[in-house]
C-alpha positions, 0 to 999 in steps of 0.5 A, a space after each residue: 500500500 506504500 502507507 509509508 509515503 503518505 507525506 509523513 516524512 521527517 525524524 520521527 516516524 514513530 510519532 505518526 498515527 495512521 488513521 484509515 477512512 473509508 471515504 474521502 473527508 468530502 469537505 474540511 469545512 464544517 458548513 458542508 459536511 455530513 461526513 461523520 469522521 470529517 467533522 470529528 477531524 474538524 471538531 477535534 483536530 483542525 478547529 475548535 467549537 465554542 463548547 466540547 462534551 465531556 465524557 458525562 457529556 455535559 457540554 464545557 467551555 472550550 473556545 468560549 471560556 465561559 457564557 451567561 443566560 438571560 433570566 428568560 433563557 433567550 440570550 446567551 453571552 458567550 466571553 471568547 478565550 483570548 489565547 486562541 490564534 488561528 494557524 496564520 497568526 491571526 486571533 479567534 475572535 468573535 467576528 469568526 463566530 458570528 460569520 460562521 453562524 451567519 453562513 449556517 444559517 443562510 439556506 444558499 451554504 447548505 449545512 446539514 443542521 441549519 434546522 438546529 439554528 432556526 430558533 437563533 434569530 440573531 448573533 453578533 459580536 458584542 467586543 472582540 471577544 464577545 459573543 451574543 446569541 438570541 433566541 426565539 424561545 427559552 432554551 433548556 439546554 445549551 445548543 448542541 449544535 454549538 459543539 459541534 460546529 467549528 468556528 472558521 475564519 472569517 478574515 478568510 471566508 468571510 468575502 466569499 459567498 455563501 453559495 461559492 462555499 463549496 468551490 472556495 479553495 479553503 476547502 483545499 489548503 483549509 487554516 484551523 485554529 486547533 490542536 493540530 494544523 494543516 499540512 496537506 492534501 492529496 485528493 482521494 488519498 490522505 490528509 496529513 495534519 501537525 500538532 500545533 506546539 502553541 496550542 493553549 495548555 487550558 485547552 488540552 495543550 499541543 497533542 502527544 502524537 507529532 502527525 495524524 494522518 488521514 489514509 483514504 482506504 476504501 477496501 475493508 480487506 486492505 484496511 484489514 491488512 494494513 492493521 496487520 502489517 503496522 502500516 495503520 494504527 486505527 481502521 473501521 473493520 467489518 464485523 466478520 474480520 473481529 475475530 481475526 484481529 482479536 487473534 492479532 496480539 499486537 492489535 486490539 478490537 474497539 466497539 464503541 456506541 455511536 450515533 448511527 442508524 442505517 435505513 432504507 429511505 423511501 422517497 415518499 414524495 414518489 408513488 408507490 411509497 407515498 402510501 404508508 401501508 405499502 411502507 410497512 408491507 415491505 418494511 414486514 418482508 425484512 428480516 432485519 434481526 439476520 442482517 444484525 446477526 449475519 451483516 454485523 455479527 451482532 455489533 448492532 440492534 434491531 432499529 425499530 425507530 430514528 433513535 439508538 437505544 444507547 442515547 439519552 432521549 430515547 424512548 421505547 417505539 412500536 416495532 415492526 416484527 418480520 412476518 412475511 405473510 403479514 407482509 403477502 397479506 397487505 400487499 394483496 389487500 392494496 391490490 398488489 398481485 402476484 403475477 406468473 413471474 412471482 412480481 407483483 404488479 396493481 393497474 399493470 405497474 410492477 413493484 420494482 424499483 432501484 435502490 442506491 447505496 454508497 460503494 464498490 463492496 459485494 452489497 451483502 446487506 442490499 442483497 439480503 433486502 433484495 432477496 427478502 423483498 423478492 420473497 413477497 414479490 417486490 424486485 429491487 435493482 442495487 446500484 452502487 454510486 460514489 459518495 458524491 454522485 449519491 449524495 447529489 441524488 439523495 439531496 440534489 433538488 430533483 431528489 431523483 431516486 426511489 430508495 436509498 440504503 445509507 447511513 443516517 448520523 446522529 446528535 446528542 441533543 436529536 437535532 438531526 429529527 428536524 433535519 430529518 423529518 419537518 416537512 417545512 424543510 424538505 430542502 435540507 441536506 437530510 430531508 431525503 425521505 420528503 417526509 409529510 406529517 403535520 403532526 411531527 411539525 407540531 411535535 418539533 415545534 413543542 419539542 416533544 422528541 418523544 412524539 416524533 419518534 413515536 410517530 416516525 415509527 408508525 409512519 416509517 418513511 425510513 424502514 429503520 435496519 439497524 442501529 450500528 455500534 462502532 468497530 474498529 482495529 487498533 496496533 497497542 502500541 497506540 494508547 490513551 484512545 477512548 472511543 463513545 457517543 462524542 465520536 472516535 477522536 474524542 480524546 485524540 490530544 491524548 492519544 500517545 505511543 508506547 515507548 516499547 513499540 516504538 522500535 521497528 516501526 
């Protein structure tokens, strides 16, 4: 694989980290990103975020050293640290805060959780390092969408236009202002980032390891044998290769919980799906229990709803059990019938349609759906797209697609719901569904998360598959790497390498 020369040159090799993605980072600036290990590289490498969970993830200062709410909860100041530089020199003021939230929620960006800043009605800078946040109603909690979007330079961005974001050349040669800084860039193939040793000692200070290095490495079985070989220290695994790095001794299995859930997207704005009994018909077909069992070997569970069991708010939904004669049964009371061929068809249209994934894999789990659908007389075609061309059809205007397979990333505070399902929004980056229920609008709009996932389960606009517990291979030699709900790099400043393997690498 040639890991060696990712662009990690210079005296001390052994300080590097070789960290494996799947998938190209899509995009460094956190205004466009969905990628879940690009926005961890941006909140806990490259930038810094106004507020950071802990491991009881409470939300505490980081860039903002300290903030005060109003007596109705609908003003918040936030006092700006004043010892954070961006890479260039220039300071972090408020100025960058203010013009990152102001990008955020301008539609024209397009970033993910602009749903989660509706409520935000203003945001300006009250003295350099002072910042000024109102709102439209109370807020119970501290927005978690200021923990996790970055703050980014306004002396750099700030005369670009919201809509030109996506071509800026920032994208490219991007300027962080957090522990580690930016050093280059190859597309399709790594990200290579260097601790920054001025970075403030209240904020963690400069990171232990002296590169990280973000390796594009889209085989499962190259990933697999690059853990092997030593020439990457941290790679996803498939769950079917655990046991055989567990027999590794110089590697390690990390199964963590995160907040993903994989599901079929029905694009309900498109008939047939626009019919929520046909929805649950197919939703029947699935033997969602074997692919956890035989697609995750176990690390997952059922996924019943948008919400893993695992996060603080959720609460219990109504399942949809496998049954696939319930399924046959509800098929034909729509008039869905079975013809010779075994397809079912109503007015001469047959049940057939495409589902799109993400990848160049065997599509074990698209074929475990297409098999189970086939047994009720519903023909899937699988068609496999590069990330960019998928998102462009799940997000793009024309949403031209009937169903998708993909990932769905979540928040601890279940902004993404909003994202996911208003149907005031269906503009958004997640609005793949097209999903229409008055009743969830109201539900957001009381924030009553419970009753929205009470009534997404009922009205499954995405068969929820699963519910996916991290997995990762990690060489020993790494320590002080804990992986939970705030994500994989979480206490990546820790990270450090044992002085006794250190030889030989």
């Amino acid at each position: 694989m040639a890991l060696a020369a990712a662009g990690c040159g210079g005296p001390a090799p052994q300080a590097t980290v070789f960290f494996a993605s799947g998938a190209d980072l899509q995009s460094i600036d956190p205004l466009l990103t969905v990628h879940p290990l690009a926005r961890e590289v941006q909140r806990f490498a490259l930038f810094t975020t106004l507020a950071r969970y802990d491991s009881a993830l409470v939300a505490r200062p980081y860039l903002a050293a300290a903030w005060r709410w109003s007596a109705d909860r609908r003003t918040l100041d936030l006092d700006l640290r004043r010892d954070v530089r961006w890479h260039d020199g220039a300071p972090t003021t408020a100025a960058d805060a203010v013009f990152t939230l102001e990008a955020a929620r301008d539609p024209a960006t397009g970033y993910p959780r602009r749903a989660d800043l509706a409520c935000l009605t203003g945001a300006r800078a009250t003295g350099e390092f002072a910042l000024r946040l109102d709102f439209c109603r109370p807020q119970d909690a501290f927005p978690d969408v200021l923990t996790d979007l970055a703050v980014l330079p306004a002396h750099l961005l700030g005369a670009v236009p919201h809509r030109l974001l996506r071509e800026a050349a920032f994208n490219e040669h991007p300027v962080g202002n957090g522990p580690f800084r930016f050093v280059s860039y190859a597309p399709g193939a790594r990200w290579v980032f260097e601790a920054d040793p001025g970075f403030p000692a209240a904020l963690g200070g400069p990171p232990a390891i002296r590169r990280l290095v973000i390796v594009v490495v889209d085989e499962p079985a190259t990933k697999l044998a690059g853990l092997v070989t030593g020439e990457l220290d941290v790679a996803g695994i498939l769950p079917m290769h655990a046991a055989l790095v567990r027999r590794n001794p110089r590697l390690a299995v990390v199964d963590y919980p995160i907040l993903l859930t994989y599901g079929l997207v029905w694009n309900t704005a498109r008939p047939p799906f626009d019919d929520p009994r046909l929805r649950r018909a197919l939703t029947l077909a699935l033997d969602r229990r074997a692919m956890v069992e035989a697609y995750l070997y176990g690390f997952g569970v059922v996924a019943d709803g948008p919400v893993p069991p695992w996060h603080p708010l959720a609460v219990p939904v109504p399942g949809v059990p496998f049954d696939r004669a319930a399924a046959a049964a509800l098929l034909d009371s729509l008039d869905w019938r079975t013809g010779a061929d075994g397809l079912r068809r109503r007015a001469g249209r047959p049940l057939a349609f495409t589902i799109l994934t993400v990848g160049a894999a065997d599509n074990s789990l698209e074929q475990m759906i297409q098999a189970d659908l086939a047994a009720v007389g519903a023909r899937a075609r699988i068609r496999q797209l590069e990330l960019g061309a998928f998102l462009a059809r799940a997000s793009g205007p024309a949403r031209d697609y009937d169903a998708l397979v993909t990932g769905i990333p979540g928040d601890l505070a279940l902004g993404y719901l909003r994202g996911l399902f208003d149907s005031r929004r269906l503009d958004e980056p997640l609005q793949y569904a097209q999903y229409r229920n008055p009743s969830v609008d109201r539900a957001l709009d009381a924030g009553d998360l419970a009753e929205v996932q009470r009534l997404v389960a009922r009205d499954l606009p995405i068969t929820f598959l699963y519910h996916a517990r991290g997995l990762a291979g990690m060489n020993r030699r790494l320590l002080g790497v804990t992986m939970d709900l705030r994500g994989q790099l979480a206490t990546l400043q820790r990270w450090h390498l044992d002085p006794a393997a250190r030889e030989g690498r």
